[in-house]
Each structure stands twice: as C-alpha cells, then as structure tokens.
N, C-alpha and C positions, 0 to 999 in steps of 0.2 A: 245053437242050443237054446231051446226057449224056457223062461223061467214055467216051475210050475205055481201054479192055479188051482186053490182051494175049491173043492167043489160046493162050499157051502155060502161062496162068495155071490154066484149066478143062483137064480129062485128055481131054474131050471133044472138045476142038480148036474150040469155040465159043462165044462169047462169051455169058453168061450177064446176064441183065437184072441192072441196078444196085441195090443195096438198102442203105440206110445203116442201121448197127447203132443198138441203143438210148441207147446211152452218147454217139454222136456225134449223136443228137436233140439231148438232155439238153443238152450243152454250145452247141448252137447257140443255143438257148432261151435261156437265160444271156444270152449274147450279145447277142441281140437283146433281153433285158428292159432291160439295163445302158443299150443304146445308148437307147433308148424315154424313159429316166429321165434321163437326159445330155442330150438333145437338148429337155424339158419346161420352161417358166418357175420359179422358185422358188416362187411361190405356189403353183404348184399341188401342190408338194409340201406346202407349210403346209397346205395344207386339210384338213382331220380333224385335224390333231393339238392335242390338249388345252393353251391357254394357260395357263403358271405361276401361279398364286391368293397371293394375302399368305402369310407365313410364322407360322405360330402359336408364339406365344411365352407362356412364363408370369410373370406381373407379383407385385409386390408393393408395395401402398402405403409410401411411405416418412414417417413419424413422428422427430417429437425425442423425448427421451426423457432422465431422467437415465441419466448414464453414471456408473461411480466411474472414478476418473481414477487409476492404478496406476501407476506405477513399478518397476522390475525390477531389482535391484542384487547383483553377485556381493561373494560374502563367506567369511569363513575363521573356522572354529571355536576359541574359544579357552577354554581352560579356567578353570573360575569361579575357582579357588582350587588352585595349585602351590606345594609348598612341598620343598625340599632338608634333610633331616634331618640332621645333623652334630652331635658329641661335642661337648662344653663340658668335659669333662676326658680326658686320658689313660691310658692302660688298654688291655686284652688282650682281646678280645672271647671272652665265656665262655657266649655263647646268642645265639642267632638265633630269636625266639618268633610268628612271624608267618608267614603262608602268601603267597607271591606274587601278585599280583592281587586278596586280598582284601580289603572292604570294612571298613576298621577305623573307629574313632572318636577325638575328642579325647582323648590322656589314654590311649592302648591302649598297652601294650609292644610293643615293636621288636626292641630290644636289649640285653643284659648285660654289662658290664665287669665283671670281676674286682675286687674291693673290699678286700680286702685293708689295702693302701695307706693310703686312705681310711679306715679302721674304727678304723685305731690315730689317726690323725690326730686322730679325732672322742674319743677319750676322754683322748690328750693333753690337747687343748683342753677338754673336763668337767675334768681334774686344774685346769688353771690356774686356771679359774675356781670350783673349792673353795677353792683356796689366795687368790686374789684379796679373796672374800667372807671370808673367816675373816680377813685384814688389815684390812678395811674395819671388822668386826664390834669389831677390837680398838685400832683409829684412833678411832673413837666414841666407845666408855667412854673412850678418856685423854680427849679432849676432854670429856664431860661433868660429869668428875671435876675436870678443871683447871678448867671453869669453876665450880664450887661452890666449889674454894678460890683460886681467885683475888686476890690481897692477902693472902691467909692462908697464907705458905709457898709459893704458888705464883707467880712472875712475871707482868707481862702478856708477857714474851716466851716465859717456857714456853709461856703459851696458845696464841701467836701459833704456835711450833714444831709445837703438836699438831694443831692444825688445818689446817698445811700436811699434816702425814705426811696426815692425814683423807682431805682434798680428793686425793692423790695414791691415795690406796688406791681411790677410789669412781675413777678413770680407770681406775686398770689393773683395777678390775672389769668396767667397759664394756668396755675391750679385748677381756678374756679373754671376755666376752658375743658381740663381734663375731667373733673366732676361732673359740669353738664354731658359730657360726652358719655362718660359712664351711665350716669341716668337715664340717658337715651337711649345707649345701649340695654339697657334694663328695661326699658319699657317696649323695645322691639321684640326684646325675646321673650314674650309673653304670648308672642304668635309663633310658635313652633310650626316649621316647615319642613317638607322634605328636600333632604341633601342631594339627594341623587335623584335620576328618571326609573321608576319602577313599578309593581306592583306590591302596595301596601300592606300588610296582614291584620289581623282582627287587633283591635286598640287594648292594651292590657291596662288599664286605667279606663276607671269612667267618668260623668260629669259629678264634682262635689269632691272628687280624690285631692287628697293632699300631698302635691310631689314638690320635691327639693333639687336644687343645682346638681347636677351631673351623679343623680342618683345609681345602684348597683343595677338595678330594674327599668328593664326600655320602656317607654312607651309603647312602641311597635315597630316592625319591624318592614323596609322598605327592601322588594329583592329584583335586580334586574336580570331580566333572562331570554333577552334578544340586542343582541346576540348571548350565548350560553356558553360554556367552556366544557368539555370533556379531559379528563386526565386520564390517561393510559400510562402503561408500567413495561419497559420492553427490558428484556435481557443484557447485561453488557457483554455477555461472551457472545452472543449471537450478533451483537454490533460487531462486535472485532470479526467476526466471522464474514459478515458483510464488507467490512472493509479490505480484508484478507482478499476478497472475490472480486470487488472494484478493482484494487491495484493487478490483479491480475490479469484483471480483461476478463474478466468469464460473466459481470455481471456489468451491466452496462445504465447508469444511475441515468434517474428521470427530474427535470424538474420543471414543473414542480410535481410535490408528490401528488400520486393517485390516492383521495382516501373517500373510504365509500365508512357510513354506519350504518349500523342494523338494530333497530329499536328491540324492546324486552318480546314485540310479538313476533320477529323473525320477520320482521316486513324491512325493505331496507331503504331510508332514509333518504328525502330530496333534494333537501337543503344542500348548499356547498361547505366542505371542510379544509382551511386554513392553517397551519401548524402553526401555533406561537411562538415556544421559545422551548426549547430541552434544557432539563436539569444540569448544571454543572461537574453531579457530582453522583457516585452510585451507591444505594444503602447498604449502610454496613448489615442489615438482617435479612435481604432479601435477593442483595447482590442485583438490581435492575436500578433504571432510571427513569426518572417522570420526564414523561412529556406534555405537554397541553396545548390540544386544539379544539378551534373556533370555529362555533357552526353557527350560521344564520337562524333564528328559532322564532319566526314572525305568530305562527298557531300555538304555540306553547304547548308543542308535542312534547318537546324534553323538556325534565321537570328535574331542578336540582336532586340527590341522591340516587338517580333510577343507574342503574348496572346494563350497561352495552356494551357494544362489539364493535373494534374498527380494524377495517382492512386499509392496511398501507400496502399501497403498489411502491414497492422501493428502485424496480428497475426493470430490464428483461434481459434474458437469458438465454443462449442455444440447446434446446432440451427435444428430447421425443417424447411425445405425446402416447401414452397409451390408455385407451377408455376401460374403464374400472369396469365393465361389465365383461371383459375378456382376462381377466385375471382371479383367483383364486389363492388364499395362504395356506399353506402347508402347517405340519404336524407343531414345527420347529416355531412358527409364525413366519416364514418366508414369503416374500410375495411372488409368486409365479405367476406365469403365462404359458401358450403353445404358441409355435412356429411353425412352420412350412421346411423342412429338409429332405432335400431327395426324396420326394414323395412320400413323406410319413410326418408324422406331429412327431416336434420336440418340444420338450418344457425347457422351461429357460428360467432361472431366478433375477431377479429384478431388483436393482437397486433403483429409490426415487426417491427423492427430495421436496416431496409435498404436490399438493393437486394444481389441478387448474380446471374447472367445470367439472365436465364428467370424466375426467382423465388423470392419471398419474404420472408428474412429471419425472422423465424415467431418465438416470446419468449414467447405467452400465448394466449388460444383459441382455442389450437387444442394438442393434444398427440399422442403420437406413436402408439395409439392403434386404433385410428382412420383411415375409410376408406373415404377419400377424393374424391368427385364426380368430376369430371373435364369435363366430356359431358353429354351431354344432359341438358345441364343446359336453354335451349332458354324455357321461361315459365314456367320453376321448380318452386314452391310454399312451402314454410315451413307444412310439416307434408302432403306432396302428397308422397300417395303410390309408390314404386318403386325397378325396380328389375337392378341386379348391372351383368356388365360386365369388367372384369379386364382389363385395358389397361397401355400402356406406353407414356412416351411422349419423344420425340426425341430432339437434340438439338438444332433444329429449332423451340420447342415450340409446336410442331403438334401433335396431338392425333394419337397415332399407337394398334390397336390391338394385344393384346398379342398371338404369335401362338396359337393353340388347342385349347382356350379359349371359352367356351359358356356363357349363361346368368345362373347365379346363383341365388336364393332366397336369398332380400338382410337382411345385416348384419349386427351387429356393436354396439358398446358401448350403453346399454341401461342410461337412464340418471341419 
C-alpha cells in the first residue's frame, strides 16, 4: 500500500510515485538489524567469539637465604669533647689571639690579661724568699756552732734556742717557696689557653672587659668533633627479644657490629662507626637504653645537635625473601601475596619481620617450595586460571625476563 500524496505537494497537480530517500534506507536497516539481534538466542551470539585463555604471569622461585637482621634507630649528634673556657685570675683583657671557628690545639692562646698586677706580686714573693733563705743560711751556722761548743760556754738550752730559731727559718722558707709559686702561678694564668684540641667559638668578652677568677660566664667556648659521638635510644624489650633469638639459634650475632648512618639529607654516611659503651641502665619514662657511637667526622659533616638515622646490623637470620612489589594489603591491613597452585593463583597472607632492600623478610605464609607471581598481578583473582613465565627481578626492584625463557603450564604446591 502506498502512502497517499497531496496533490498540492507537486506544481503539476499530480501525484508523483513515492521514492524513500537514502538516509531513511539507512535508518530502516538499523532497525531491522537491532530487532534480528533482539529477537536471536544468546548462543547464538556466543558463537564466534574467542573464549578467555589463563592469564600469563611471571614467577619467581622462592629460596631461604641468610638475611642480616637490622635495626633502625634515630639518634642525636653529640660532641666528642665541649669545654667552656674561663679566667682563673682577674684582669683586663689586653688581646684576643685567635680567629673564630678556627681549629686550635691543647695549649694554643686565647687570651691576655694585663699583668701588671701579677709581675710585682711575683718578685715581692723572689724578695721574701731571698730574705727567707739568707735566715735559714744564718739559723744553721748558730746551730752548728752551738753544737761544737756545747758544755763549753754554750748551754744545752742555748742549743735548744738555736735550733728552734733553725726549724722556724727552713718553714718560712717553704712559705716564701709556696708564695713565689703561687705568684707565678698568677702570672701564667694571665695567658688563657685552650684545654682541649678543637674548634673555638666566637670570644664572649672583648678587649678592655673586666673578668674575675672562675667567673659564671665563659669566655668562649672550645668544641671537638672529630671524631664526633652519635647517641641512639634502642628498646629494652626488643633487646630481650634479640636475645630471646640468639639463645635460640634463629639469629646468629655478628661482630663486630654492622653500623651504616644516614645524614638529615637521606644520603648515607662514609665515615666508619664504632659502638662505645651501652647504658647500664633503662629509663624509667621511656623504658629504652642509650647507646653511643663513634664516627670519624674529618669534613665536619656532623655537626653537634643534627637528628640522624643508624642502622645496626645485629646479625643474620634464615628468612624468605619476598620483593614488595609482589605483594599488596588487604582491607584488614594484612599483607598478602599470589602463588602458583595447581594452575591457578593463590593469595597467601604473609607474616614478616621487617625489610631488607626491596624485599619483605617473610617467617610464615609462604615456603621454599613455592612459585611466587610477581607480574601480571593488575586484576589477578584468587583461583583465576594462569599460565607462569620465569622471570628475575633486578636491584631496582624491576621485573626482567629470564633469557631463553617461554611460558610454561603453571605449577606448584597443591594444597
């Protein structure tokens, strides 16, 4: 039946045969495929299309291995040898002989007080002590005189007399010996010196100050710090746990220790580190113990107060290794992994006891017997079919194809 046609549609006054344009083919077609496809069983759409094949993944055997068993403890620089420099006598300070920040030695000059004072001091005390000596000199002869004539003109109490004067003349010569001595001591310490070998700090006095014997206020301050001390703070239950693991056998003690530091930029330190001595004793507010070690510090990288990082290598350990780039944590915080079973990925939860490079030192959740997926894991599913490719991983962590290697039919611990 054909639609009808207005006659006032053609100029001709007559109805012109009906002709559908290309565009309203086009759409009818459509139409009609859609409905064709709608109205068909679902199988028959399945047919032809390519069914899903295993997932190709890449494996890595999993081995024990020793591990060094590390510890990681922050720490505060302290300096080997501080010492506050301060007057022992008073005085006018009449030189300042040192350059700020410079490297001085035991025994360098600092500083000069005016002497003055001191100079007459020390020859008063010379005078006393000629006159002392020249008493003593003439206390002697009486005495050796009185005793030759002793009964003969002379008393035993004269004796007795000149021997007292004697005995009195040789004290006040000691006196006059310890006066000079003092005096001269006084007059040394007028040259303030540094105590120790170090680097100097800016002089907190100037020239014309007026300081006094062993005032509250340093002079300046003298600090050595080569070599340099680091103090870290470890756990004491974590000691006992370490020692819990020695007597066991399961951790097997190194010595000496491994200790590596890591400066404030994450760069890690060349010098060598020496353990001093461990605290006695553990605090009662933080329940840990100090330890202190010694690092060579010749550039004066470390700089007393700076906050770092030391890794102690305490020992090593039979552990599996598995590379953090093949594991994932779950909802709970678990740390998982996949497996190789019977041809299908298993997840497996993972107990681990701390890293080592790019790896999680793993104590239970996986065995040596196991083949560990580490790729192809984007959208891996527990119990999805999968076929295994051997690979390596590098020490960047990167997945590397093992030469010659193809995909094998996968394999592995049934359960």
């Amino acid at each position: 039946m054909r639609p009808s046609v207005h006659p006032s549609v053609f100029p001709c006054g007559r109805a012109a045969a009906w002709l559908p344009s290309r565009a309203v083919i086009a759409v009818l077609t459509l139409a009609m495929s859609m409905a064709m496809a709608v109205s068909q069983p679902q199988g028959v759409l399945a047919q032809g299309r390519p069914a899903a094949g295993p997932t190709e993944v890449g494996v890595v055997a999993l081995t024990s291995q020793d591990v060094p068993y590390t510890v990681t403890l922050p720490g505060r620089a302290v300096a080997h040898d501080q010492t506050e420099v301060r007057p022992r006598v008073e005085g006018v300070i009449e030189e300042v002989t040192y350059t700020s920040g410079a490297t001085v030695a035991a025994g360098d000059l600092l500083f000069r007080l005016d002497t003055d004072t001191y100079t007459a001091a020390l020859d008063a005390a010379k005078a006393s002590k000629a006159s002392a000596e020249s008493t003593l000199a003439a206390a002697t002869s009486t005495v050796t005189r009185y005793r030759k004539l002793n009964g003969v003109g002379i008393t035993q109490s004269d004796l007795d007399t000149a021997e007292a004067s004697l005995a009195q003349a040789q004290a006040t010569l000691a006196a006059s010996e310890a006066a000079l001595k003092t005096a001269q001591l006084n007059l040394d310490r007028t040259e303030i010196r540094s105590p120790i070998n170090g680097i100097v700090d800016l002089p907190q006095f100037s020239v014309g100050a007026l300081v006094t014997a062993n005032q509250s206020d340093a002079l300046t301050t003298v600090t050595a710090i080569d070599p340099i001390y680091v103090d870290v703070q470890e756990s004491s239950a974590r000691m006992l746990r370490v020692r819990d693991r020695i007597a066991t056998g399961t951790l097997k003690p190194i010595d000496p220790l491994g200790i590596v530091l890591t400066l404030e930029t994450g760069a890690t330190y060349q010098g060598a580190g020496t353990l001093v001595s461990p605290r006695t004793e553990v605090s009662t507010t933080t329940g840990s113990v100090d330890f202190r070690i010694q690092f060579d510090n010749p550039d004066r990288l470390i700089l007393p107060g700076q906050f770092l990082r030391v890794a102690l290598t305490l020992g090593t350990t039979q552990a599996i290794l598995v590379p953090q780039r093949a594991t994932s944590r779950s909802s709970d915080g678990s740390l998982t992994a996949f497996v190789v079973s019977d041809g299908k990925a298993k997840q497996v939860t993972l107990t681990s006891s701390g890293t080592y490079r790019n790896a999680w030192i793993v104590t239970d959740g996986v065995t040596t017997e196991d083949m560990l997926i580490v790729d192809g894991l984007r959208n891996l599913r527990a119990g999805a079919e999968i076929t295994t490719v051997p690979v390596t991983i590098n020490d960047d962590g990167l997945v590397e194809d093992m030469p010659g290697e193809a995909s094998a039919p996968a394999q592995g611990t049934g359960e």
